[in-house]
N, C-alpha and C positions, 0 to 999 in steps of 0.2 A: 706220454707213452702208455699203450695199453696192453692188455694180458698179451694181447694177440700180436704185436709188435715185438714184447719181448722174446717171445716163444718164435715167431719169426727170423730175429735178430740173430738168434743160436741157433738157425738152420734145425730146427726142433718139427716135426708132423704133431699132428693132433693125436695120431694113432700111437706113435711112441710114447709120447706123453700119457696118452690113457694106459696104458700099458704098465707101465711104471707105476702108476697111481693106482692099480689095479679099479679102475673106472670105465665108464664108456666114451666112446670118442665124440656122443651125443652129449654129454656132461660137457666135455673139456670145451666142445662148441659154445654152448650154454654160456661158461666165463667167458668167452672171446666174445659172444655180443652184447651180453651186458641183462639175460633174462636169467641165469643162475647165476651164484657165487659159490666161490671152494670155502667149502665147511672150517673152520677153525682148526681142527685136526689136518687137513691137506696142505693147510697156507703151509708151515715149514718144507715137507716134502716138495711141494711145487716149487720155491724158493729156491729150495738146494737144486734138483733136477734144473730149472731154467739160470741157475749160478747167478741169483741176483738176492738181495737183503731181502727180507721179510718185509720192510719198512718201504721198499722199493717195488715188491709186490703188491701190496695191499694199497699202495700211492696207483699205480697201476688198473687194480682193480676199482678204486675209486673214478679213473678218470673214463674206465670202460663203462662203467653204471652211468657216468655222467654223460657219455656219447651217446649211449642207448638211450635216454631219456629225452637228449635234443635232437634224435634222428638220425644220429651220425653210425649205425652199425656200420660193421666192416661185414662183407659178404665171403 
């Protein structure tokens, strides 16, 4: 499962999510293809916001860096 999946999953926009995170919606894309990650200060906040583990996040975020790397972005 990826950033962009879970935040899907919970019927979540990118725009609210930035919003919340006080970010831009250009960041929050950023995580979802796998060219940025959320700073170590954001993982909890993201976490709680998308109501999944940190540990579940960050598994997440790895498998998003790991899909950008073999081509696989979500558009």
């Amino acid at each position: 499962m990826t950033v962009r999946d879970i935040r899907k999953e919970k019927k979540i926009t990118q725009q609210y999510l930035a919003n919340k995170l006080f970010v831009s919606q250009k960041l929050v894309s950023g995580w979802e293809t796998g060219n940025r990650e959320p700073s170590v200060l954001i993982i909890p906040k993201l976490a709680k916001i998308l109501s999944c583990s940190i540990e579940e996040l960050v598994l997440a975020i790895i498998e998003t860096k790991r899909g950008c790397e073999n081509g696989k972005v979500h558009s």
